[in-house]
C-alpha positions in Angstrom: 0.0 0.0 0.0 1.0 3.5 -1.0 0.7 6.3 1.5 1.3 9.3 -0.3 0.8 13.6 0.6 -0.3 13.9 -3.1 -3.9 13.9 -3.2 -5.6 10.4 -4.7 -7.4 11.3 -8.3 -10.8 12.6 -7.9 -10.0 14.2 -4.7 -12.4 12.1 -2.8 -12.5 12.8 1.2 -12.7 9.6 3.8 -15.5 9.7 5.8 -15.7 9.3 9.4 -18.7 8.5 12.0 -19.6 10.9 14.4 -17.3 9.0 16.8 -14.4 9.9 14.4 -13.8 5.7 13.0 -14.4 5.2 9.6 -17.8 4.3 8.4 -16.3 0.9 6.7 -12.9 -0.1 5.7 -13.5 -2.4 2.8 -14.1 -1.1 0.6 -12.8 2.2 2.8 -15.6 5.1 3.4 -14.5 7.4 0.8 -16.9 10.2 -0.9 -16.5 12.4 -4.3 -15.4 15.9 -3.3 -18.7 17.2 -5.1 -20.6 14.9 -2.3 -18.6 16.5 0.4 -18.5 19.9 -1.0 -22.5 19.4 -1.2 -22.7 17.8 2.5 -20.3 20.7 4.1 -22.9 23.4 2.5 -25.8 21.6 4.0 -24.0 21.2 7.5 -24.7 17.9 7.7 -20.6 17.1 8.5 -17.4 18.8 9.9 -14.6 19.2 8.0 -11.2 17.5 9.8 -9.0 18.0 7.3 -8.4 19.7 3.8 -6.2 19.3 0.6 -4.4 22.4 -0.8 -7.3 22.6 -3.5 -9.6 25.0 -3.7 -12.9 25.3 -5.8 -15.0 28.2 -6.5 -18.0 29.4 -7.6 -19.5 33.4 -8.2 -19.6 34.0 -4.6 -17.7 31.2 -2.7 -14.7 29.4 -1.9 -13.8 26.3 -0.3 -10.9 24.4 -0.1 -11.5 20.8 -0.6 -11.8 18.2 2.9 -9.7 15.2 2.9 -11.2 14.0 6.3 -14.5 14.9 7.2 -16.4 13.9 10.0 -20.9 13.1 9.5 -22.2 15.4 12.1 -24.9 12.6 13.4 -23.6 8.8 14.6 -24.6 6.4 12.3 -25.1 3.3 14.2 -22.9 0.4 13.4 -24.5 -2.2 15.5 -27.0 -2.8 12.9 -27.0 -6.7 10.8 -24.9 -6.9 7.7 -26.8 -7.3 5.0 -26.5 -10.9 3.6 -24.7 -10.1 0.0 -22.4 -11.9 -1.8 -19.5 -9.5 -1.2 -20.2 -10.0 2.5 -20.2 -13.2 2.5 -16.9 -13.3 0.4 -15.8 -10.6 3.5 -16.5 -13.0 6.0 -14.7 -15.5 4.7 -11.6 -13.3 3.6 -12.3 -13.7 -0.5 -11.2 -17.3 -0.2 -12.5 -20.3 -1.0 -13.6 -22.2 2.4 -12.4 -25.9 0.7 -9.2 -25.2 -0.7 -8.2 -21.6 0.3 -8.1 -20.1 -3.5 -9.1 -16.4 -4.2 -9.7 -16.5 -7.5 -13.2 -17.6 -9.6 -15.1 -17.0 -6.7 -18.3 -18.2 -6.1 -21.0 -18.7 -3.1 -21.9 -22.9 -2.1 -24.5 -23.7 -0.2 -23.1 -26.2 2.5 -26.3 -28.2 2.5 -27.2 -27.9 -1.4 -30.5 -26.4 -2.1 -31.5 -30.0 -3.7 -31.2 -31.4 0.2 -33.6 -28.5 1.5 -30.8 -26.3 2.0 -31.4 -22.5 2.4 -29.7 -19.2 1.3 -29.0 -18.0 4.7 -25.4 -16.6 6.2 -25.3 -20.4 8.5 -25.7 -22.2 4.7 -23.4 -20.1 2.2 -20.0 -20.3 2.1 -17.3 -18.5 -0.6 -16.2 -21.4 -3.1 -14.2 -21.4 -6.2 -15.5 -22.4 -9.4 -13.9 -25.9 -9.8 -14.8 -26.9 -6.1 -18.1 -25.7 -6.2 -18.6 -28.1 -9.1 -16.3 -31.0 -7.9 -18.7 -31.1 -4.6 -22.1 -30.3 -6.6 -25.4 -31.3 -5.4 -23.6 -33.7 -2.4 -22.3 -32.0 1.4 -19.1 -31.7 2.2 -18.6 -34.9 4.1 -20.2 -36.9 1.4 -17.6 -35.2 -1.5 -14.6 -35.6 1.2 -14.5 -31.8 1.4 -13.9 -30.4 4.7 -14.8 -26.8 5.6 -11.7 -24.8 6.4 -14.2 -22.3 8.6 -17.4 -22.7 9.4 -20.1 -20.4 7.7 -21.8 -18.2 10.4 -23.7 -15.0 10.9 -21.0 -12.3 11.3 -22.2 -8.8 13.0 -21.3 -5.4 12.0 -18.0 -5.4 14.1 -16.7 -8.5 12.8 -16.9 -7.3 9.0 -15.6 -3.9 9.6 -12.5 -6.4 11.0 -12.7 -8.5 8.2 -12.4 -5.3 5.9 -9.0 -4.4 7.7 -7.3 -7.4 6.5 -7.8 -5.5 3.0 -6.7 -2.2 2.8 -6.9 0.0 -0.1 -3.7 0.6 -3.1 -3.5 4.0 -1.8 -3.9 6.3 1.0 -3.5 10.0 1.3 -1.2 11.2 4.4 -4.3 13.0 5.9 -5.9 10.1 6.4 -3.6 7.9 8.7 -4.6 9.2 12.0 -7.9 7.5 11.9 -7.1 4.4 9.9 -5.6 1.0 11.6 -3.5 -0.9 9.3 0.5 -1.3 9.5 1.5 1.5 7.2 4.6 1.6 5.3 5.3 5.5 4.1 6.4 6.5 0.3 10.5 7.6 0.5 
């Protein structure tokens, strides 16, 4: 990962709770500067930090925010959503019978055939040739052991997940309120 004090392209801002942590890490909270610029004017955040940009129009200026805090806490106790890219977040984009990342796709554990249900307890992240080496049969019966068992993750547990994953770049602004080991640009 790339931490660098030149500004990413797009100028996008990172976007923190109302308790100052990031929203999500994977993929990281990030918004558009015309977002922020629009949010700041409508005081619905506070601006942490800024890039040496600035943007006008007839009767204003602003300089662009590279942090920016949402003025209201946004709870994160809530239930993931059950989605495919959560799913392959929970079980760290790797297939759960052989450990490969790529071809992913979701198995049901207990096929659908055998009564087996598309729920979070059922699904697991599988790559293509496994997922059609076991087919319609359970793991024990195509000598397939799970390397993790499937479960329900909460909120806190995918926001972890996410940190295993951190993004190709980072802006120097950002690192006080980001977790990962961090290796600087010379």
């Amino acid at each position: 990962m790339r931490v660098s004090e030149r500004p990413p392209s797009g100028w996008p801002a990172l976007v923190l709770n109302a308790d100052f942590r990031p929203l999500s890490y994977y993929p990281l909270s990030i918004w558009p500067w015309q977002e922020v610029v629009k949010a700041v004017w409508q005081d619905r955040v506070d601006v942490v930090s800024v890039y040496d940009k600035v943007v006008r129009s007839p009767s204003h200026e602003i300089r662009l925010p590279s942090v920016i805090s949402l003025k209201s806490y946004v709870d994160q106790d809530r239930a993931p959503a059950f989605t495919r890219f959560n799913v392959f977040l929970r079980d760290d984009f790797r297939c759960q019978y052989c450990g490969e990342t790529k071809e992913l796709t979701f198995d049901h554990v207990v096929p659908r055939s055998r009564g087996g249900r598309t729920t979070w307890e059922n699904i697991v992240a599988a790559c293509g040739p496994c997922n059609l080496r076991k087919g319609g049969r359970t793991p024990a019966q195509a000598g397939m052991p799970i390397l993790r068992a499937p479960h329900r993750p909460n909120a806190w547990q995918l926001q972890d997940a996410g940190r295993r994953f951190p993004p190709n770049y980072l802006h120097q602004s950002w690192l006080d309120y980001l977790y990962w080991d961090i290796e600087l640009e010379p």
